[in-house]
C-alpha positions in Angstrom: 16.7 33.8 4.6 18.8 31.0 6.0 18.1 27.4 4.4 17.4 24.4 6.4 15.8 21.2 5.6 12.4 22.1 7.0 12.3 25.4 4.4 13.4 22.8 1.7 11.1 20.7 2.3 8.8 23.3 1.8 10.3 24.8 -1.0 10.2 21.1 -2.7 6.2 21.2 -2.0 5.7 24.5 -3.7 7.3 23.3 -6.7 5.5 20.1 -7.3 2.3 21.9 -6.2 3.3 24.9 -9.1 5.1 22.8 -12.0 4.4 19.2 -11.1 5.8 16.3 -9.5 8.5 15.8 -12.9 9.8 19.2 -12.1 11.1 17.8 -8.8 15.2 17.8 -9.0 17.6 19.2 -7.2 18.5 22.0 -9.8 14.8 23.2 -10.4 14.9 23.3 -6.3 17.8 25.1 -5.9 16.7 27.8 -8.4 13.6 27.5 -6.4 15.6 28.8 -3.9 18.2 30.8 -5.0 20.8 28.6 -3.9 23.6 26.1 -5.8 23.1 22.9 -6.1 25.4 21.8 -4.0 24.3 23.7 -1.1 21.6 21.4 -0.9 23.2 18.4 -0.1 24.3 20.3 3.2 20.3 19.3 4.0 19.4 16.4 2.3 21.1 13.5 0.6 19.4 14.0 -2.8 16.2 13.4 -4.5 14.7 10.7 -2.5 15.6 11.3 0.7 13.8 14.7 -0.1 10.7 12.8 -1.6 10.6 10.4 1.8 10.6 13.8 3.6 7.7 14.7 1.5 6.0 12.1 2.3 6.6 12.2 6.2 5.1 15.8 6.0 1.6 14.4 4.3 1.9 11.4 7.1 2.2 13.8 10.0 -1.3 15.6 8.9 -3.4 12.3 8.4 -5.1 10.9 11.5 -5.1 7.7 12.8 -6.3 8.2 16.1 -10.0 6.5 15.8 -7.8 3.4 15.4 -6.5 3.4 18.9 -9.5 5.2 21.1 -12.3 7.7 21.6 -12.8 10.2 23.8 -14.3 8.0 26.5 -11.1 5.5 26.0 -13.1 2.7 24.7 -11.9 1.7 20.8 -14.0 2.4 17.8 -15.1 0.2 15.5 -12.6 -0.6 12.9 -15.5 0.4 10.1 -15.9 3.9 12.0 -12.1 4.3 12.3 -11.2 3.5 8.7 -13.8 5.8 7.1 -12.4 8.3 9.6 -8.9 7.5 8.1 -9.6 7.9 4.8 -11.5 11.0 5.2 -8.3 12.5 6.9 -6.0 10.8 4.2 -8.2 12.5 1.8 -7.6 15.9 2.9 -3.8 15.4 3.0 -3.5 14.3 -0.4 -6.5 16.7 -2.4 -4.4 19.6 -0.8 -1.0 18.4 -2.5 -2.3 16.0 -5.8 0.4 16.3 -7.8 2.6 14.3 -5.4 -0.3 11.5 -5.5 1.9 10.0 -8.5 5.3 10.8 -6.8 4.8 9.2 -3.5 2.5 6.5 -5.3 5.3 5.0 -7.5 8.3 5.3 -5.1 9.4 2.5 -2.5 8.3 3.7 0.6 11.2 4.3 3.0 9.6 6.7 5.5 9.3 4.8 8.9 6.4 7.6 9.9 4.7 6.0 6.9 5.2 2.4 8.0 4.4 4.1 11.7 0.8 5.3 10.4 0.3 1.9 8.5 1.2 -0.3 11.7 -1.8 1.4 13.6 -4.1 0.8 10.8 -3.5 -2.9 10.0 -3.3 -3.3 13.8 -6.5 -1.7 14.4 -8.0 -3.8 11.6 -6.7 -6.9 13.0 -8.4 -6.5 16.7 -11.7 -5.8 14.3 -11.9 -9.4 13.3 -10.0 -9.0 10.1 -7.5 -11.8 9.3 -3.5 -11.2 9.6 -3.5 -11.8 6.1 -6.0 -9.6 4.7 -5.3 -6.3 6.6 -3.1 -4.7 3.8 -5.3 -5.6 1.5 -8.1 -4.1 3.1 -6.2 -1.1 3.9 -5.1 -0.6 0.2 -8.4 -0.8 -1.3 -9.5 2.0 0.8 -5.9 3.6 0.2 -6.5 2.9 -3.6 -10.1 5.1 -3.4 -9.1 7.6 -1.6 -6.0 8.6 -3.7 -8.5 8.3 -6.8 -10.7 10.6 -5.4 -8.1 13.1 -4.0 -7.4 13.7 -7.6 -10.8 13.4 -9.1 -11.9 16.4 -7.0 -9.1 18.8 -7.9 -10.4 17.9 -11.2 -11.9 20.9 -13.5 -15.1 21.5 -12.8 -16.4 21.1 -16.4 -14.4 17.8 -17.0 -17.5 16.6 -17.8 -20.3 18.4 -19.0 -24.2 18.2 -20.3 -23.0 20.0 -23.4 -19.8 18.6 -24.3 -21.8 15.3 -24.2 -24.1 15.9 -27.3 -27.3 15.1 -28.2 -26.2 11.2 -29.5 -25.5 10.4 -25.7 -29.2 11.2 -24.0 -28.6 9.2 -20.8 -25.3 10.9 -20.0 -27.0 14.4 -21.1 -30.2 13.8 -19.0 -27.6 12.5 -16.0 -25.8 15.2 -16.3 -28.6 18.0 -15.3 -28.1 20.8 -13.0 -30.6 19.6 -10.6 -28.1 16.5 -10.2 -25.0 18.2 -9.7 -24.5 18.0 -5.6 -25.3 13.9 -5.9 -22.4 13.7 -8.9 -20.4 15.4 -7.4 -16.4 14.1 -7.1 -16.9 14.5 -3.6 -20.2 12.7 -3.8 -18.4 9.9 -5.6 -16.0 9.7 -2.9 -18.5 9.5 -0.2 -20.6 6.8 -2.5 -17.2 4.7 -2.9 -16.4 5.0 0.6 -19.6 3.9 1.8 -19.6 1.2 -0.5 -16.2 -0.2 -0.1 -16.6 0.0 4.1 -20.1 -1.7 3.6 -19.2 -4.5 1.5 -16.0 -5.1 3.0 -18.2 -5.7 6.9 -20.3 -8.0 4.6 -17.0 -10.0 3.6 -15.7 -10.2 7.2 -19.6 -11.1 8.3 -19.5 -14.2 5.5 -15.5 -15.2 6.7 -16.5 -15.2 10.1 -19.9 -17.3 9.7 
């Protein structure tokens, strides 16, 4: 099959998605696929234009679109459209977490990226938040949502009634069956999510009084 960058792209994903994100080189990929390593700079520059690549794939799956309008071409609220963000952002990422650590700890040099971030902090802004406290309001939510993207790809018995042991009762009796669906990683998530979008509307509410 011919190679192109698209193909590497997603022959880059299946690898960090099979081995993990430190597997990610240029001569695991180009075993990956059956190609030499030199072949692959016909494609990409190296390893972090192919990691910004990466990243601009996630980007184009996560919606931003209850920032700008609804259906009836009035804007939502910027409450309604970041919880709808991070629900979408969520998806993205639980479906590819090992790159969460990958993408989290390079510079950021994907303009689709900065493109997606531009409409958030702007839609923030015409909500009443201050110029100055829009990133920080979008990386809180950022911040939870990445947590819980790799929480819920978590083993199932990560934590468990019987690993507990009698000498922790509270964590034992919290831990029965009839509790499962409210502790739940994607319970947590919707908990934390609720949480940070209601405290933060009480922050603005204060600011603003």
């Amino acid at each position: 099959m011919r190679l192109n960058r698209d193909r590497l792209v997603s022959a880059a994903f299946a690898l960090v998605d099979d081995e993990g994100a430190e597997s990610l080189s240029m001569r695991t990929l180009a075993a990956r696929v059956d190609r030499q390593v030199s072949s692959l700079y016909n494609h990409v520059s190296g390893r972090t234009e192919l990691i910004e690549l990466m990243r601009a794939r996630i980007v184009e799956g996560i919606d931003v679109s209850s920032f700008t309008s609804d259906e009836s071409g009035a804007g939502h609220s910027w409450a309604v459209a970041l919880e709808s963000w991070a629900r979408s952002y969520l998806r993205a990422f639980a479906a590819h977490p090992n790159l969460i650590r990958l993408l989290a700890t390079t510079e950021i040099r994907d303009l689709s990226t900065y493109g997606m971030y531009d409409v958030v902090i702007a839609g923030l802004h015409r909500g009443g938040w201050p110029e100055g406290r829009t990133i920080a309001v979008m990386r809180t939510v950022e911040a939870h949502v990445l947590g819980s993207a790799l929480d819920i790809v978590a083993p199932g018995d990560l934590v468990t009634q019987d690993s507990a042991g009698d000498q922790f009762p509270a964590v034992r009796a919290a831990l029965d069956c009839r509790f499962a669906e409210s502790s739940s990683a994607v319970a947590a998530f919707e908990l934390g999510l609720r949480s940070l979008i209601d405290g933060l509307a009480l922050q603005l509410e204060r600011s603003s009084s």
